[in-house]
NUDORO-161553 format. One record per residue (C-alpha): residue number from 1; x, y, z. Coordinates in steps of 0.05 Angstrom, whole numbers. Layout:
BEGIN
REC  nr   east  north     up
REC NUM      X      Y      Z
...
//
This chain:
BEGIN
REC  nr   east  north     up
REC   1   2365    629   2188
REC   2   2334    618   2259
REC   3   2313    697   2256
REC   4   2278    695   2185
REC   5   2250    632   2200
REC   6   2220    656   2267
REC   7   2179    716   2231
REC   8   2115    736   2209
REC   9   2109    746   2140
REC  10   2056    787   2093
REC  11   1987    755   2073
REC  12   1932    770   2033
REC  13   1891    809   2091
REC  14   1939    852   2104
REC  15   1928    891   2040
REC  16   1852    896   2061
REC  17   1819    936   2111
REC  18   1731    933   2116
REC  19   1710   1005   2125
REC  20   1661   1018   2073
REC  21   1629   1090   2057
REC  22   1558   1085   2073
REC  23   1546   1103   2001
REC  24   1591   1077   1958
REC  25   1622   1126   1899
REC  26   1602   1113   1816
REC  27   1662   1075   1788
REC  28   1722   1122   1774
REC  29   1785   1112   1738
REC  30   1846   1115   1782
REC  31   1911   1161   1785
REC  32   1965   1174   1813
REC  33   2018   1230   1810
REC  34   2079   1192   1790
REC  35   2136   1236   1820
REC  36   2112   1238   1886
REC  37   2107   1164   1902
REC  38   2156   1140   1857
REC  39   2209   1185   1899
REC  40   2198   1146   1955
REC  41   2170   1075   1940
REC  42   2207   1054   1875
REC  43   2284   1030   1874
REC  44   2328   1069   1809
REC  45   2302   1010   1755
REC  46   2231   1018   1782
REC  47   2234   1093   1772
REC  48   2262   1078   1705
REC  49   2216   1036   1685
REC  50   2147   1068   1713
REC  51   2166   1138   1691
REC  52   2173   1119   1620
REC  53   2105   1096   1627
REC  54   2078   1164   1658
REC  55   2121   1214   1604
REC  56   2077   1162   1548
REC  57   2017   1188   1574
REC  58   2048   1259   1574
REC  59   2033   1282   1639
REC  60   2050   1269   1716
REC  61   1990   1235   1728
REC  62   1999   1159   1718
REC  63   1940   1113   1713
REC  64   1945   1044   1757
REC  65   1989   1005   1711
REC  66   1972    948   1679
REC  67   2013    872   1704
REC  68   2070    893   1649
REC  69   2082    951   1683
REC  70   2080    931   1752
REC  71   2122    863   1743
REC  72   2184    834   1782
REC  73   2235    891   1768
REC  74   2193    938   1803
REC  75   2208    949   1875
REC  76   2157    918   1924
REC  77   2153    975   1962
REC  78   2116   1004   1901
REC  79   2072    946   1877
REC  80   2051    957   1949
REC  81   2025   1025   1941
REC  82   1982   1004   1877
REC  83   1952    939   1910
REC  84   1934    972   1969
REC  85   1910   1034   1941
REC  86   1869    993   1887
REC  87   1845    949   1948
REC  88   1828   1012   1988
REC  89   1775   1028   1929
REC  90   1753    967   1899
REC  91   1729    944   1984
REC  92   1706   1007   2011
REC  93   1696   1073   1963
REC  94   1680   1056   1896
REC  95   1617   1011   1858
REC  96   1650    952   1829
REC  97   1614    952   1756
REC  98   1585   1002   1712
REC  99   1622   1068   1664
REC 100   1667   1115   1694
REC 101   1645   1181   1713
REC 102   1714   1210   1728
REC 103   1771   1204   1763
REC 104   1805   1189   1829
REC 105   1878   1217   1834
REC 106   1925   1207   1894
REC 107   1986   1253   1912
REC 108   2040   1232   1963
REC 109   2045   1307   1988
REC 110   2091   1285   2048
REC 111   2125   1222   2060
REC 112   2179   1204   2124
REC 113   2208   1132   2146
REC 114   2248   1134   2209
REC 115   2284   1077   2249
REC 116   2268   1093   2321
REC 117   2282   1026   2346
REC 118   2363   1038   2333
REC 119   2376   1026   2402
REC 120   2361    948   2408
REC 121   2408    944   2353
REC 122   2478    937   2404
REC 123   2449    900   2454
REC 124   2427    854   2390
REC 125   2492    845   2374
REC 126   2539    843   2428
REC 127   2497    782   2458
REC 128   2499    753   2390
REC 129   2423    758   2388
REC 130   2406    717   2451
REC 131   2369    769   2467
REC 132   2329    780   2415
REC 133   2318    702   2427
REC 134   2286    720   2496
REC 135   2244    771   2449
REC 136   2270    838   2456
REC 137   2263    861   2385
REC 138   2309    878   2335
REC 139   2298    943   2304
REC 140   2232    982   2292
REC 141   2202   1023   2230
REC 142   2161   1082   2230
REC 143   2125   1125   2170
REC 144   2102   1185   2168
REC 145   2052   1208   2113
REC 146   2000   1259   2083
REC 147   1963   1229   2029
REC 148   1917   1282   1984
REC 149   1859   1247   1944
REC 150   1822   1288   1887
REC 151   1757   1282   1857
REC 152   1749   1293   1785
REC 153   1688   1288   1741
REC 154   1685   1273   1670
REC 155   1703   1341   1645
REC 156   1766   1340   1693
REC 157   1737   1390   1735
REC 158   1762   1374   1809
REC 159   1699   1373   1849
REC 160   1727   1349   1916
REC 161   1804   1341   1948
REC 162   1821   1316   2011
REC 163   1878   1308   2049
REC 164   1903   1260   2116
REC 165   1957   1245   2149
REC 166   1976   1175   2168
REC 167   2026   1130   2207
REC 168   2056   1065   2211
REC 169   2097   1027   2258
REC 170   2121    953   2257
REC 171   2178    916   2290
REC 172   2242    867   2269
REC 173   2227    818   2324
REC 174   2233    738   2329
REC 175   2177    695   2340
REC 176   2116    761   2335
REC 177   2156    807   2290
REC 178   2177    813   2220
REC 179   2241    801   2177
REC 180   2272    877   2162
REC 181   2245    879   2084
REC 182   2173    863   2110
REC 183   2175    897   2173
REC 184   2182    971   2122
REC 185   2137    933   2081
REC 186   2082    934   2133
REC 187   2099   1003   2163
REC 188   2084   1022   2094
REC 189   2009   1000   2085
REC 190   1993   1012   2153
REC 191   2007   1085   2144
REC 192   1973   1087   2079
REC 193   1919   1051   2106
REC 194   1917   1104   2170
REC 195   1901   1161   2115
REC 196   1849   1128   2075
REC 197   1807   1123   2136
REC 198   1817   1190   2155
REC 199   1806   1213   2076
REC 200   1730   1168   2082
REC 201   1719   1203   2152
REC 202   1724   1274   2130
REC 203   1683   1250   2054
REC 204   1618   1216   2089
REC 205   1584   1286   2102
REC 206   1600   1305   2030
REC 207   1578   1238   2003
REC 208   1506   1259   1975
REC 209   1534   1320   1943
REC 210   1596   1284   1900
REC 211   1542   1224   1871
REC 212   1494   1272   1854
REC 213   1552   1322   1819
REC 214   1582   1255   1786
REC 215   1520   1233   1765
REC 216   1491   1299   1734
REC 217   1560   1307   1695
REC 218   1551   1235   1669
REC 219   1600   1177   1644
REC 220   1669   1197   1613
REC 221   1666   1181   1534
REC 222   1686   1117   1515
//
């Protein structure tokens, strides 16, 4: 009780980040390849239940699903990766109004979570956590990914793909730290966050070039 009650917990700004293209994209529907994430992010009932949804639409690539989709039975980890994702866009890549003029598709293309902080673990318990009360930490999470972002206009011609790596950490501590669930939680959009900067670092030169090519195709059909 003392240790849950001593953590930080998850707010609102932590699913933000301000770092805004200097030109910001036409509106574009948003996808992403269900397999890959949902391997990693969604628990069995989740997979269950947000597969279904992608095999409807006949095809691996899943549009950001509506609040019946994403409800209470699916794993946080995974309504993570959609509100941060959507977050990602919405502050700093895409115009907020207006028709679509294609598509924006995400692929996990590599995905690790590893535990290096296994060692604080004995000393945790053989003092019965008094040390952790003096504020060594608890245990510590760290992921790994490559995220791959692809640009499609309204014909579904891919006019652009990039790909990033990214990285998380964040610690089980008292007092400064996080409970375990949240502590994965946060190593989790901190790593996706890591890659969406990278992925708006290598677009800015090519910013110019993907309007005009959006633009010229024109909206999607409605």
């Amino acid at each position: 009780m003392l240790l849950l009650g001593s953590c930080r917990s998850l707010k609102t700004q932590d699913f933000h980040q301000q770092a805004a293209l200097t030109q910001p994209m036409p509106p574009l529907a948003l996808k992403v390849h269900a397999e890959s994430f949902l391997g990693h992010f969604a628990g069995d009932l989740a997979k269950d239940v947000l597969s279904d949804a992608a095999m409807s639409r006949r095809g691996p690539w899943m549009p950001f699903p509506s609040p019946y989709e994403v409800h209470s039975r699916v794993a946080e980890p995974m309504r993570d990766v959609f509100t941060v994702l959507g977050n990602e866009l919405s502050d700093n890549m895409l115009q907020s109004a207006g028709e679509k003029y294609g598509q924006l598709r995400f692929k996990l293309v590599y995905y690790q979570s590893n535990t290096p902080g296994w060692g604080w673990v004995i000393p945790s318990v053989l003092t019965l956590n008094l040390a952790n009360l003096a504020g060594m930490p608890f245990l510590r999470y760290r992921i790994d990914l490559e995220l791959q972002m692809e640009i499609l206009d309204r014909n579904q011609q891919v006019i652009a793909q990039y790909r990033a790596p990214g990285s998380g950490k964040s610690t089980v501590a008292m007092y400064y730290g996080y409970s375990g669930r949240d502590a994965y939680r946060k190593a989790n959009l901190l790593a996706l966050q890591d890659a969406m900067r990278a992925i708006r670092s290598k677009m800015e030169p090519d910013l110019t070039v993907l309007r005009d090519d959006l633009l010229a195709a024109g909206p999607e059909k409605k």
